[in-house]
C-alpha positions in Angstrom: 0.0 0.0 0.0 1.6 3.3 -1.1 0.9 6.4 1.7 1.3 9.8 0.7 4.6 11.5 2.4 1.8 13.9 4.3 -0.5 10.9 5.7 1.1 8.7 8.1 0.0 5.3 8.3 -1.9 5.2 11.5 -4.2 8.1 9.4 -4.7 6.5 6.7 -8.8 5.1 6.6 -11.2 3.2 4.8 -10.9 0.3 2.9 -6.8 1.8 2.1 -6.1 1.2 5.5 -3.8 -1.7 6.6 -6.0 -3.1 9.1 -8.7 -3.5 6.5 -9.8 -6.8 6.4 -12.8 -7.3 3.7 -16.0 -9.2 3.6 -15.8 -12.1 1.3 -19.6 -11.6 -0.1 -21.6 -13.8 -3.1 -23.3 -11.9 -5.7 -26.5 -13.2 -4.2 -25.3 -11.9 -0.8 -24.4 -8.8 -2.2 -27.6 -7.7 -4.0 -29.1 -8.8 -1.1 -27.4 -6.2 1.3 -27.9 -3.5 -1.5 -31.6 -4.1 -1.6 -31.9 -3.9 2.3 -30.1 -0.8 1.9 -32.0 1.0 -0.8 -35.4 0.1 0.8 -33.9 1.7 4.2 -33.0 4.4 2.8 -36.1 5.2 0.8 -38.0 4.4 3.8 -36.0 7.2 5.6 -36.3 9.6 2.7 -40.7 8.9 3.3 -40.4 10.0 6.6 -37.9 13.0 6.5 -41.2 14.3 4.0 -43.7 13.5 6.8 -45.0 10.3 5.1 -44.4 7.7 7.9 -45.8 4.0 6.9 -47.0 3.6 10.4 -48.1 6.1 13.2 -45.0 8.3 14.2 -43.8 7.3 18.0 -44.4 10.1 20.5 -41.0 11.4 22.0 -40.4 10.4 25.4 -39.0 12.5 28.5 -35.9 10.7 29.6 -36.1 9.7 33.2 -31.9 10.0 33.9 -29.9 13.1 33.7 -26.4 12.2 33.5 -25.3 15.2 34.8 -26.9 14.0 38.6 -24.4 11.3 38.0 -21.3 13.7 38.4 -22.1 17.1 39.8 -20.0 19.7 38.6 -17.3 20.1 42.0 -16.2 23.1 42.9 -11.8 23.5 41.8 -9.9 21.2 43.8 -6.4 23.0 42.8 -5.5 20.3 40.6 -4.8 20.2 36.3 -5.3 17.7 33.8 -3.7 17.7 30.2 -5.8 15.6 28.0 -4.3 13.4 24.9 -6.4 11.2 22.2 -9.7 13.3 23.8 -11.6 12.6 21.1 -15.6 13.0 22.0 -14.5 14.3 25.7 -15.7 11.4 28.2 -12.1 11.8 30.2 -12.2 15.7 29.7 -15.8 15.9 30.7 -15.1 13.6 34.0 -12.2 15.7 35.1 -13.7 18.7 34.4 -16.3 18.0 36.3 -15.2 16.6 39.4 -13.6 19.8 39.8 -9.5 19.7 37.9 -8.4 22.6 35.7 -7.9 22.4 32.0 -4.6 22.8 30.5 -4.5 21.7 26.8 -5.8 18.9 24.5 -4.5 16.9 21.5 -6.6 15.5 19.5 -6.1 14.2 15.6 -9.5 14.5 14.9 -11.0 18.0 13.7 -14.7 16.4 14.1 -13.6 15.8 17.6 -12.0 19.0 18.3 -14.8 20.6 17.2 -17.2 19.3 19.7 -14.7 20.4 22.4 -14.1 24.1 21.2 -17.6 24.3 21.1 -18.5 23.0 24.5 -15.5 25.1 26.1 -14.5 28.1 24.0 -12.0 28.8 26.4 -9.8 25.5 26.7 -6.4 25.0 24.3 -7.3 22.5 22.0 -5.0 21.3 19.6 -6.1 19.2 16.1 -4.9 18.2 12.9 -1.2 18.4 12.8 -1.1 19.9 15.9 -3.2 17.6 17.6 -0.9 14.3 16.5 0.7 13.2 19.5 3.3 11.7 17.9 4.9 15.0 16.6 4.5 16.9 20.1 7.8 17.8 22.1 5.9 17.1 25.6 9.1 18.7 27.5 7.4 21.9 27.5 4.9 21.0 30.2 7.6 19.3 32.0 7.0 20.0 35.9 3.3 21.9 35.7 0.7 19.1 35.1 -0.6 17.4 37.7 -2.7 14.4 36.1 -1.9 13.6 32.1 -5.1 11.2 30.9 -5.8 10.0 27.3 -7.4 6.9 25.8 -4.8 5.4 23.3 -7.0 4.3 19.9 -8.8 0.9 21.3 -8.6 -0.9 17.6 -5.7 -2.9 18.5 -7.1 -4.6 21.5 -10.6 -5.4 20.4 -12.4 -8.0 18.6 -13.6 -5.0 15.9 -9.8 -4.3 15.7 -8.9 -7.7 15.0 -6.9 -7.5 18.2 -3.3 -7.0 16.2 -1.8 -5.0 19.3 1.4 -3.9 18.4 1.9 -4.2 14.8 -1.4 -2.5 14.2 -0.3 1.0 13.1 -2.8 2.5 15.2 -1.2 1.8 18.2 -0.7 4.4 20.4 0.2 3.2 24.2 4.2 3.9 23.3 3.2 7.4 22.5 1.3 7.7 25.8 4.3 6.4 27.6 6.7 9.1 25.9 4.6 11.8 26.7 4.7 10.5 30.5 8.3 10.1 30.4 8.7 13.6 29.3 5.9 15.8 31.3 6.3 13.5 34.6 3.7 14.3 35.7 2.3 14.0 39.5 -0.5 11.0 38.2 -0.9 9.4 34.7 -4.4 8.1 33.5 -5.2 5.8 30.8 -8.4 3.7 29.7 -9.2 0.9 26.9 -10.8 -1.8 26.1 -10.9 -5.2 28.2 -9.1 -6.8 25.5 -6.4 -5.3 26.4 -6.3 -6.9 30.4 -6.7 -10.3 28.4 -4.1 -13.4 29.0 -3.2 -12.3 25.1 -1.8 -9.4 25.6 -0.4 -9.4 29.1 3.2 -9.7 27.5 2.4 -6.3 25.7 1.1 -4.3 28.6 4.5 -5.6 30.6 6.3 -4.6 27.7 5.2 -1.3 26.5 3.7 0.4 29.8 4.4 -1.1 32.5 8.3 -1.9 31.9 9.3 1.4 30.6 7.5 3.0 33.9 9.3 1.0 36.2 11.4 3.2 38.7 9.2 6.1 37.9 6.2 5.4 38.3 3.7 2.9 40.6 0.6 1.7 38.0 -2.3 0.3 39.2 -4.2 -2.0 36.6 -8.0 -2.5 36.8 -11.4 -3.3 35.4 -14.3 -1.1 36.0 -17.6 -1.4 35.0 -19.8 1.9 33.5 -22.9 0.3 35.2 -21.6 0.7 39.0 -21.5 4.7 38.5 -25.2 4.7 37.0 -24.9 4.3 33.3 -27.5 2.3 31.8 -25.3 0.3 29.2 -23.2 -2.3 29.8 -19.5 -1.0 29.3 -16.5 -2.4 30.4 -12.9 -0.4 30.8 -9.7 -1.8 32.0 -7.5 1.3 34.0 -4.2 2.1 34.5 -3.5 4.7 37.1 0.6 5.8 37.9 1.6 7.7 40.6 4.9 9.3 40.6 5.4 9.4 44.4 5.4 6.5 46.1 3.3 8.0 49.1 0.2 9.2 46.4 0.3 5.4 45.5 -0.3 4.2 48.8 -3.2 6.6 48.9 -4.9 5.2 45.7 -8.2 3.1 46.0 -9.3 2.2 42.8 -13.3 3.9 43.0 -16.1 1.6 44.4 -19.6 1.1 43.0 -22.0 4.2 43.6 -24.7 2.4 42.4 -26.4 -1.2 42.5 -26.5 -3.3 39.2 -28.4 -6.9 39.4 -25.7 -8.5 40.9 -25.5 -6.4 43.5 -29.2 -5.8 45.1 -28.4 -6.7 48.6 -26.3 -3.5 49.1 -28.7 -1.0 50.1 -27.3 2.4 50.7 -26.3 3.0 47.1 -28.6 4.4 44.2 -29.9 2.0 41.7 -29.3 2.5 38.0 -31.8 2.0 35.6 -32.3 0.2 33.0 -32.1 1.3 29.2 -36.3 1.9 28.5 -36.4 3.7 32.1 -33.6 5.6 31.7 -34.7 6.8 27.7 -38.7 7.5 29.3 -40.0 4.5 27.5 -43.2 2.8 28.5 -43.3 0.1 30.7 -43.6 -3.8 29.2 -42.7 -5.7 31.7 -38.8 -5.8 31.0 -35.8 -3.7 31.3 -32.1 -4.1 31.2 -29.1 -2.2 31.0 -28.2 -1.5 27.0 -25.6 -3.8 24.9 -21.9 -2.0 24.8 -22.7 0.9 22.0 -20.3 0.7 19.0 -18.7 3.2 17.1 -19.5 4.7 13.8 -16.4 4.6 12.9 -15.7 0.8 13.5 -14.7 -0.7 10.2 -13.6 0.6 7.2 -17.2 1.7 6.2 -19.0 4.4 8.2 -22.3 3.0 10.2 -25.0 4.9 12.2 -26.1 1.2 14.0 -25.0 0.5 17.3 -25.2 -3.0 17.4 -21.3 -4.5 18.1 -22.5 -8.4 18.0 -25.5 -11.1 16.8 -26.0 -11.7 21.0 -26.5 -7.3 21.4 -28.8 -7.4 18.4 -31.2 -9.8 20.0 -30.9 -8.3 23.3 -31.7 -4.7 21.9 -34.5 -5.9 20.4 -35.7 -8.1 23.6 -35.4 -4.2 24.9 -37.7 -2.9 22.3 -35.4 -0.7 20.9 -34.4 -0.6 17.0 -30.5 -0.4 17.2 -30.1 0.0 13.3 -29.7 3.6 11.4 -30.1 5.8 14.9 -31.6 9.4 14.1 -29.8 12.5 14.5 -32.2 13.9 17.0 -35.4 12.7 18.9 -37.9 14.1 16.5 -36.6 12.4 13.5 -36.4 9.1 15.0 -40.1 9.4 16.1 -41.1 10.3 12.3 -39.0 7.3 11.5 -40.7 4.0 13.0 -38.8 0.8 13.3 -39.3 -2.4 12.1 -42.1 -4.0 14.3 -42.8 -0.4 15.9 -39.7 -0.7 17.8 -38.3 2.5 19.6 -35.7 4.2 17.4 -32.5 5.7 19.1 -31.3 9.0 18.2 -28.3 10.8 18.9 -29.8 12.0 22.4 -31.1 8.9 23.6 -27.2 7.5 22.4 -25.6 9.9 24.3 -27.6 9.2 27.8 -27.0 5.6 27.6 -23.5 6.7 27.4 -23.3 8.9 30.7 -23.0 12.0 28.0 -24.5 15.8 29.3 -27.7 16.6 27.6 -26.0 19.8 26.3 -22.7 18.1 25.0 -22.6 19.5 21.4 -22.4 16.6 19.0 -24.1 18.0 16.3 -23.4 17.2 12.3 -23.4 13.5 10.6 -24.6 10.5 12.6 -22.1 8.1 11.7 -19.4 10.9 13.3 -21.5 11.4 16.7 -21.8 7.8 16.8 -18.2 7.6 16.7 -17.3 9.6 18.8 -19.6 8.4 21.8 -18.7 5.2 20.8 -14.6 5.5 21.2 -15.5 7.6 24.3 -15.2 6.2 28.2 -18.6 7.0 30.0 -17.9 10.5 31.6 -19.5 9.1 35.1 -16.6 6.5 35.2 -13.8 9.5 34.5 -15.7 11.4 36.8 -15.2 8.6 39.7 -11.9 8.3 38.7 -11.1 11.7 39.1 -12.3 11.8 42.7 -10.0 8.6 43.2 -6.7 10.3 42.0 -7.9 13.4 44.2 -8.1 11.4 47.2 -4.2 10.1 46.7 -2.9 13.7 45.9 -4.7 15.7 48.0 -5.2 13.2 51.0 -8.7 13.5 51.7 -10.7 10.9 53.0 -14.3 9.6 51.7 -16.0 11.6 54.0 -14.4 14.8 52.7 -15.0 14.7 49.3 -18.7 13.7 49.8 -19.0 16.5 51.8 -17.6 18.8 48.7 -20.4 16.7 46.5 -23.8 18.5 46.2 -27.4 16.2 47.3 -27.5 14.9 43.6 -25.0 12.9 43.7 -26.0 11.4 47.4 -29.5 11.2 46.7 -31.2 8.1 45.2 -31.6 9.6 41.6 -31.7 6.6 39.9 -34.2 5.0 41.8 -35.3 1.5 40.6 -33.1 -0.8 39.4 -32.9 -3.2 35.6 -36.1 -4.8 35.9 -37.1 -8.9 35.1 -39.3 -10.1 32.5 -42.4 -10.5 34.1 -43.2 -14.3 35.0 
């Protein structure tokens, strides 16, 4: 594959990239797909005129703000300098629980675009200027208390056809130089399970935690987007270093603030709910929390489905909820019924089952929202984090941050949990 001098490798997209891996269709198969695609999109076409096939849906009130998941905090004294931010889940966390914004990198102009518009006031860098591999990080040596960033996930996970280190979009060593060379106080990085997997436990000794040694004291763990009241199931493994031995000691990895199935016999947390309560749906006798939502930008094509497996498929319909060609707002999707008069997501409804702010500002093509929420940790889990790493530097206790969090937070506000199928 020939590259152009001015597009490195790990740019490079669509079915030119390296990591593309193609479908091997019939003809039969083929038209098949086409045909699907061309009555969808005629279909779509009807209802953008206001000629629905079937009655339009009426637009629910959702039941969950995200925002009472992670009340803003008031400044602890602390900074954050943010690489791969992409949508903003880490920034928005951070941000929230109270840290100061320094800069952000960020390849993406579709990304950076969302985050100059939701804070006209932070350094954001993009394009060229945004590539983390072409940044001299020395300059912030000795003024950043927490770097955080989300290396690209595609290497780890199943979507990514898990290549680790010789897929060119791998981005951990990158992460790692920029640590080396800011040192700062705490370092904070998120991905994909795959990547705590027996496969690639040679990599992370390798490529993080090797290079670290002497400098640093990483913590590895799982945490699960549920336990902090988001209504999806989403999984993140963590890595959390501490430059001084002493903030190490400190660290607690953050505990469940909410129940989850699993978990009913613990009675003094809230209770998340499940996807149909969350979105305002009607009540039919069965909830759950939503399937992992995928990216747009998974594959070499660009999708506005959220559906990542056959098993989420079924379980989003089980949900009543139409996972397939999401709206770009609420009204649209109720002009635009589903299959069987299933509920159709839209952009909004995407964005609370991801632990998003109602006002976060994706706005322009689905498949690019999508992607972004999709590549994004859920902003309740940063959030939770965030309060962790302040606890370690700043050395106060449970008791003291809750006391710095306003009644939202410590009220029951999401107040029933996933429910069964009726018997």
């Amino acid at each position: 594959m020939s590259v152009s001098p001015a597009i490195k490798p790990y740019q490079v997209t669509g079915t030119n990239a390296s990591w593309h891996r193609g479908w091997s269709l019939s003809r039969e198969e083929r038209e098949r797909f086409r045909q699907s695609s061309l009555a969808s999109h005629a279909a779509k076409t009807r209802a953008l005129r206001g000629e629905c096939d079937a009655p339009k849906h009426p637009i629910p009130v959702p039941r969950l703000r995200a925002t009472d998941l992670m009340p803003s905090l008031p400044q602890n004294g602390l900074n954050f300098l943010s690489l791969f931010s992409g949508g903003g889940g880490l920034d928005i966390g951070f941000d929230r629980a109270g840290y100061s914004h320094v800069a952000s990198y960020e390849l993406r102009e579709d990304a950076t675009r969302v985050l100059r518009a939701a804070n006209p006031d932070w350094t954001i860098n993009d394009g060229g200027n945004g590539d983390v591999c072409e940044v001299r990080w020395e300059k912030y040596r000795g003024q950043i208390d927490v770097l955080h960033g989300g290396p690209p996930c595609q290497p780890f996970s199943h979507a990514g056809h898990q290549s680790g280190a010789d897929d060119v979009r791998d981005m951990f060593p990158e992460l790692v130089r920029a640590v080396k060379a800011v040192r700062p106080r705490v370092f904070v990085a998120e991905n994909v399970p795959g990547l705590a997997t027996k496969k690639f436990r040679g990599y992370v000794e390798e490529t993080i935690m090797a290079p670290l040694a002497g400098s640093y004291n990483v913590r590895m763990f799982p945490l699960e987007a549920a336990a902090f009241g988001v209504p999806q199931r989403r999984r993140r493994v963590w890595f959390v270093g501490f430059r001084d031995q002493k903030d190490a000691a400190n660290f607690t990895p953050p505990t469940a603030t909410h129940l989850t199935e699993a978990d009913e016999d613990i009675f003094e947390l809230g209770r998340t709910m499940g996807a149909r309560e969350a979105l305002g749906l009607s009540d039919i006798g069965y909830d759950a929390l939503a399937p992992t939502i995928r990216s747009g930008f998974t594959g070499p094509r660009h999708t506005t489905s959220v559906v990542n497996s056959v098993t989420s498929l079924s379980q989003w319909l089980e949900l009543g909820i139409w996972p397939h060609g999401v709206a770009e707002d609420r009204e649209k999707a109720s002009a635009f019924v589903a299959k069987g008069g299933a509920f159709r997501l839209s952009i909004p409804d995407c964005m609370l089952l991801q632990g998003f702010p109602e006002d976060w500002p994706l706005k322009g093509a689905v498949y690019k929202s999508l992607g972004l929420l999709g590549n994004s940790v859920a902003p309740p889990m940063a959030y939770q984090v965030a309060l962790a790493v302040e606890r370690s530097l700043l050395g106060q206790s449970r008791t003291a941050i809750r006391a710095r969090v306003p009644a939202a937070l410590t009220r029951d506000c999401a107040l029933s949990a996933p429910r069964s199928k009726s018997k």
